[in-house]
Phi, psi and omega in degrees: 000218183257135191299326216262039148260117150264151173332157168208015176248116195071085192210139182250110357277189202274168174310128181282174180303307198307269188339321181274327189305281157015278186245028150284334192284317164297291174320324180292309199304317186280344151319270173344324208066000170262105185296328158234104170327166174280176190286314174312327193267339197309341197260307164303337163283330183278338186265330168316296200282294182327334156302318204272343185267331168303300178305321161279313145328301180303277190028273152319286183296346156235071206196111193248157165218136171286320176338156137291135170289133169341107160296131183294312192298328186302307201283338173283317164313319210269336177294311190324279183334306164306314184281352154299316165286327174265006199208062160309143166284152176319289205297328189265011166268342199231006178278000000 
């Protein structure tokens, strides 16, 4: 699917609204193939992604876990990390 949807369940604090609009929104384009619809396409686009955002709110919201929720800043390191590794810079490549 798309890299740029991240989890968005169980993170302490919970996912803001912006985060979910984000990726229904990331989800329509890439359904679609448009990153900006036409003037024509516009009214059916904005109602897709507000559905997929609806949706994903329920979701969020009837979704039970025993887990500790994620601290987002851990989880943001640990992406750092992978992507150092899988995307080394010219300088930590030629150390």
């Amino acid at each position: 699917m798309c890299r740029n949807i991240r989890p968005l369940f169980n993170f302490e604090p919970p996912a803001y609204p912006d985060e979910v609009h984000d990726a229904a929104l990331q989800f329509v384009r890439k359904i679609s193939g448009m990153n900006k619809p036409s003037i024509a396409n516009q009214a059916a686009f904005d109602e897709a992604v507000a559905e997929i955002e609806a949706a994903t709110q329920k979701l969020i919201a009837s979704l039970t876990t025993s887990a500790e929720p994620k601290d987002r800043e851990v989880e943001r390191e640990k992406a750092r990390a992978r992507n150092a590794a899988r995307f080394p810079t010219p300088d930590a490549a030629s150390a």
